[in-house]
Wavefront OBJ file of the C-alpha trace (Angstrom):
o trace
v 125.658 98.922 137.635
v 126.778 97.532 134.121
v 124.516 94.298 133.906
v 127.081 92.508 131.914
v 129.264 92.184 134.964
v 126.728 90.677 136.643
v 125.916 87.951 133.780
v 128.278 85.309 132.755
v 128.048 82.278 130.161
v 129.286 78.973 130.976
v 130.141 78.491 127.387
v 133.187 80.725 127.187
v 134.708 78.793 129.265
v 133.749 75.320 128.107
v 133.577 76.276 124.691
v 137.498 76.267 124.569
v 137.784 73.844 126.994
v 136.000 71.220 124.106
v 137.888 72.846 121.218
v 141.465 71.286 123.459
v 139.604 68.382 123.827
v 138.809 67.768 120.468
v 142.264 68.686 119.208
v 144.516 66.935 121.701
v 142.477 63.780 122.332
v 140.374 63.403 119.180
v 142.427 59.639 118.085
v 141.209 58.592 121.591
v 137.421 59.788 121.048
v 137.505 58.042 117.265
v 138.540 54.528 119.073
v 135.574 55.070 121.534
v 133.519 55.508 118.527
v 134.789 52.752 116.799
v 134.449 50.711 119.891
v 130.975 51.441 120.505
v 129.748 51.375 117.161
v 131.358 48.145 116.538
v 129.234 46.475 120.072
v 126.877 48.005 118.789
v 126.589 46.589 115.725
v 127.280 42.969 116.506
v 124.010 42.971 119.125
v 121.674 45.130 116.771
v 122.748 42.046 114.008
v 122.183 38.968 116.142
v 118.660 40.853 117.232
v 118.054 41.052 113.371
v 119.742 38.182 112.124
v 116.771 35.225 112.959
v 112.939 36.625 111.770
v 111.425 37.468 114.875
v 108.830 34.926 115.817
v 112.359 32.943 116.486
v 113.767 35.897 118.550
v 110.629 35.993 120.540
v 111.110 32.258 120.968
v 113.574 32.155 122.445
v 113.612 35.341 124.510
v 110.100 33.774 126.052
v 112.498 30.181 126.838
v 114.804 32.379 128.596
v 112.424 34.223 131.016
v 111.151 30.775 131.408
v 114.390 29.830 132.921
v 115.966 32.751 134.250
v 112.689 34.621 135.811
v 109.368 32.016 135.944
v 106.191 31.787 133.414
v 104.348 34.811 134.004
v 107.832 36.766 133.305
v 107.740 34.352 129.586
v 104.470 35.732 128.756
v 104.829 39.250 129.489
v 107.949 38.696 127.060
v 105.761 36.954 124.157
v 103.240 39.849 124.719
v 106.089 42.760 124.612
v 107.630 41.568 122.257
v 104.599 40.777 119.979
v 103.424 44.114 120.604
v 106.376 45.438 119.076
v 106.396 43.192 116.095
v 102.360 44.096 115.400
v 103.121 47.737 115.751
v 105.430 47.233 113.233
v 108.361 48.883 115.040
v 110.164 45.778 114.963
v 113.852 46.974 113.973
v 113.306 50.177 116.026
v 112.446 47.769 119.242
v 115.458 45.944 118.671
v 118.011 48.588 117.961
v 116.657 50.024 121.225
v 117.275 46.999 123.077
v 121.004 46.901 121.910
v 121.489 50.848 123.140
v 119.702 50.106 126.323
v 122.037 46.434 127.218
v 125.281 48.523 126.224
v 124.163 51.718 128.610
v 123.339 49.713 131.294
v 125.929 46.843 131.081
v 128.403 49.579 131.282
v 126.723 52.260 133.813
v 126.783 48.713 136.166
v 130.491 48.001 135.396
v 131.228 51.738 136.569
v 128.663 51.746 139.021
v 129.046 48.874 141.167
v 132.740 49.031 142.126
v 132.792 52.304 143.155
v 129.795 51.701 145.299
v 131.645 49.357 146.950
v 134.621 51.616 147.751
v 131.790 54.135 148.888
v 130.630 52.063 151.299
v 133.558 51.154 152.595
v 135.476 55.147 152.622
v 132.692 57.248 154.545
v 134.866 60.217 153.136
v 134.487 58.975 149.635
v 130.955 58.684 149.943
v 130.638 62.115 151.290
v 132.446 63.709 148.256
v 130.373 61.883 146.033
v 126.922 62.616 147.683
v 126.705 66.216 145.767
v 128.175 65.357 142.907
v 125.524 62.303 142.466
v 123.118 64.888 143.829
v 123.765 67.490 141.134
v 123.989 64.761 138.370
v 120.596 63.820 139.071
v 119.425 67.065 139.405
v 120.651 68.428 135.481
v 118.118 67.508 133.416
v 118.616 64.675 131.103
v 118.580 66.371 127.729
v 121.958 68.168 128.761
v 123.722 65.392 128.829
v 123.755 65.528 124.971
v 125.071 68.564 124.245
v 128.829 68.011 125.397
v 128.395 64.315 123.607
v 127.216 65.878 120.877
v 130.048 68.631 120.947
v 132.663 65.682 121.274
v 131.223 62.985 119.422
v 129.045 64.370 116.664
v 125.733 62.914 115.984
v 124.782 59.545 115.899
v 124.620 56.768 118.341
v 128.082 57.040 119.928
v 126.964 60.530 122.026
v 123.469 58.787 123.040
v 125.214 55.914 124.487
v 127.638 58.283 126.119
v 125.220 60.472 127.901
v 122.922 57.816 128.552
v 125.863 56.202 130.459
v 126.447 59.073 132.564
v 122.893 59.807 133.063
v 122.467 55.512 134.351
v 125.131 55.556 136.753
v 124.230 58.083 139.610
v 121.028 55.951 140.482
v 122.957 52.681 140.369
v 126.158 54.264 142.390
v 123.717 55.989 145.154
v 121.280 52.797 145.636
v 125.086 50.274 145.701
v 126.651 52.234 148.325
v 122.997 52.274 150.304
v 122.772 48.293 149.594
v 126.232 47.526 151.038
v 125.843 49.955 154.017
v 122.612 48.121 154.939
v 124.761 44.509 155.024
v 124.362 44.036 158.571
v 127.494 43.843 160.403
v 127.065 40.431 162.495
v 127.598 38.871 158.999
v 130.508 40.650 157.906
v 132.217 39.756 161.607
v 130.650 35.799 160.448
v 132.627 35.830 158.019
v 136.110 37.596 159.102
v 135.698 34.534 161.837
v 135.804 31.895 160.628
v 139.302 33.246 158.245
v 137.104 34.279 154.514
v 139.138 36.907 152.515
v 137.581 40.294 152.028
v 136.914 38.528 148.428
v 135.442 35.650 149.610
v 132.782 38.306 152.133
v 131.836 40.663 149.486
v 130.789 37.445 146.784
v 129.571 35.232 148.942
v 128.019 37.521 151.773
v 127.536 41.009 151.358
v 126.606 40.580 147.285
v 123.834 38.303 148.566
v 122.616 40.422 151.444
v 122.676 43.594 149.071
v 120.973 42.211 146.317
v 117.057 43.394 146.981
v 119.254 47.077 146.916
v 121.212 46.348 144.100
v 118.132 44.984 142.321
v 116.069 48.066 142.480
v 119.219 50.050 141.295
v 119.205 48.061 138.335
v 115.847 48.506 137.517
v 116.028 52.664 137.954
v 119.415 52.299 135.831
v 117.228 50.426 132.988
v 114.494 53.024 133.023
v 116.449 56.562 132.882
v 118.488 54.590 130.064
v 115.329 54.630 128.043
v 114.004 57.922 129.369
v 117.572 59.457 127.771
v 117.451 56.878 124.511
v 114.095 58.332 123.780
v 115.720 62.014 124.061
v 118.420 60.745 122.299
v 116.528 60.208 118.900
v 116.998 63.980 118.529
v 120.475 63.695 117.256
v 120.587 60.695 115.600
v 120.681 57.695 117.661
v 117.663 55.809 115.626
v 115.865 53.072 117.402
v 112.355 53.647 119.238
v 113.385 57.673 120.198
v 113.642 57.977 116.321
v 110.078 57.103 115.649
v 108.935 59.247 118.699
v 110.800 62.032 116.901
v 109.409 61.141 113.878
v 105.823 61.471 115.192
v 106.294 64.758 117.175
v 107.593 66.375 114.016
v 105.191 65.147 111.744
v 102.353 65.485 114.434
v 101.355 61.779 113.404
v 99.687 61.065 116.611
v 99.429 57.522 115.986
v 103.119 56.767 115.319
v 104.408 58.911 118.557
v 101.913 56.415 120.358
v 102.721 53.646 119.153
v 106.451 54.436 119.966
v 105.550 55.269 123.354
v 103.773 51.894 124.299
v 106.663 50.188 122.675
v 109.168 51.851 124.866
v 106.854 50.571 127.618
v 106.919 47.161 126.382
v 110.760 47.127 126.210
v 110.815 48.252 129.913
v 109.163 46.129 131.481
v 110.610 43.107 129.366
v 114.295 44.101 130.449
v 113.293 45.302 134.023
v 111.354 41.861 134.831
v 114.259 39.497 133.376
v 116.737 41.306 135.054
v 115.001 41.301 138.638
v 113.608 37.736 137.543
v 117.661 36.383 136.927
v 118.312 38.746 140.418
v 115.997 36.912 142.545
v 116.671 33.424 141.274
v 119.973 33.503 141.642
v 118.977 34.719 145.027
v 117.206 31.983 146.106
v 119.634 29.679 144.833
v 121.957 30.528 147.454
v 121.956 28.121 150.488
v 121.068 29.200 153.547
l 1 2 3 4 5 6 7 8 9 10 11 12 13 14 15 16 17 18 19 20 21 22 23 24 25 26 27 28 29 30 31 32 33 34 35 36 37 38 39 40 41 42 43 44 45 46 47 48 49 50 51 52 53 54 55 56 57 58 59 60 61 62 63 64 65 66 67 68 69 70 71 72 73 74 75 76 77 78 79 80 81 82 83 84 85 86 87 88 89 90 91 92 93 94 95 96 97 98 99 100 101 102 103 104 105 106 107 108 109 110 111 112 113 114 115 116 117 118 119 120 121 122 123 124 125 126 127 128 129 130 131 132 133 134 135 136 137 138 139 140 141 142 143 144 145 146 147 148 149 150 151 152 153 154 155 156 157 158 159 160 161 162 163 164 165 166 167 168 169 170 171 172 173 174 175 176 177 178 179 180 181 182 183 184 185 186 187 188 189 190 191 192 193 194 195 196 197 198 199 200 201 202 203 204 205 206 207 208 209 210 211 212 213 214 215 216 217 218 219 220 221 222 223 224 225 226 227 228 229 230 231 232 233 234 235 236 237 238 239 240 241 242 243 244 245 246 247 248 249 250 251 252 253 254 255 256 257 258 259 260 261 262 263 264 265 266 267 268 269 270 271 272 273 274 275 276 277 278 279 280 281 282 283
């Protein structure tokens, strides 16, 4: 038997397939770029626009407010981490690819984890897809964002998007389904509109869910910004890069304890801001 009938590559087939793409829809990719690049840029410059013992100022009087003291000085400590490491700039041009990722995996996410909950058939055809997204490994992602959008920061934040929102989808659609039911019937009752029950009942009930979605969204956002300093996307993966290629041991760990740093900053405000919010709902 001729082996060749027996093997077959993908890449005819999508190899064309991104060649149409990029020929019929490439005005539409360049205002994506543009877009992104421009959101982009306005974060990275009000990161970089006060020196940064003001930044960490005022980040540490935020977690104050939004998530308690001990959340403030794990942010002074982070964040002077990454200011004595002198990775600074990288630290906060990785912050700005991380809040974009994630601000926009959650705006995709979250609706149709509602609609999931609520369509048993819907969730059912979106079990294996989630399942195979999750499966792919993350470096993939790149290559048709690279193919599409060239290199730079425009194809990170792309795959990292897609690569953020099957955790967040799966663990929405799990939150809601867990809303017990006595409350929904509570509220159908005593007349609230199916508005009124998913903001000020199920959103409540689901948040402990919702919150540990969040934080698994934040983390495989960094895991694929670190891959993404491969093509381009600067930022923290950069100086990993940088110290892999160079096999300067010193600067790949430094990186690395940074990306830890900015981690567990963004995952503790975010659950901090969950849970007050959380508590300030009346019983």
């Amino acid at each position: 038997m001729n082996p060749s009938i027996l093997e077959y590559s993908p890449g005819a087939l999508l190899a064309p397939f991104v060649d149409w793409l990029n020929k019929n829809f490439h005005p539409l990719f360049q205002t994506i770029s543009i877009v992104i690049e421009a959101v982009l840029d306005a974060i990275e410059k009000a990161l970089l626009f006060l020196p940064p013992y003001a930044v960490i100022a005022v980040v540490v009087l935020l977690a104050l407010a939004v998530a308690g003291w001990r959340v403030a000085i794990l942010a002074a400590l982070a964040l002077g981490f990454c200011l004595a490491a002198g990775l600074w700039t990288p630290s906060m041009q990785t912050i700005a690819l991380v809040s974009v990722s994630v601000a926009v995996s959650v705006l995709i996410a979250f609706p149709l984890g509602v609609v999931a909950s609520r369509h048993k058939r819907i969730e059912a055809g979106i079990r294996p897809i989630l399942d195979i997204m999750q499966t792919v490994p993350p470096w993939v992602y790149l290559i048709p964002a690279v193919m599409v959008f060239s290199l730079g920061r425009v194809p990170a934040i792309i795959a990292t998007i897609v690569y953020g929102v099957p955790p967040m989808l799966r663990l929405t659609t799990l939150a809601f389904n867990q809303v017990p039911n006595d409350l929904k019937e509570l509220g159908q009752a005593i007349g609230a509109s199916p508005m009124a029950i998913l903001v000020k009942i199920e959103v409540p009930s689901a948040k402990p869910t919702l919150a540990v979605g969040l934080n698994q969204c934040i983390l495989l956002s960094l895991a694929m910004v670190v891959l993404a300093g491969l093509v381009g996307a600067g930022g923290l993966g950069a100086e990993v890069t940088r110290g892999l290629t160079r096999m300067e041991m010193g600067l790949g760990l430094r990186a690395g304890l940074a990306i830890v740093a900015v981690a567990l900053l963004l995952d503790r405000l975010s659950r901090g801001a969950l849970q007050r919010k959380r508590a300030a709902i009346p019983a």
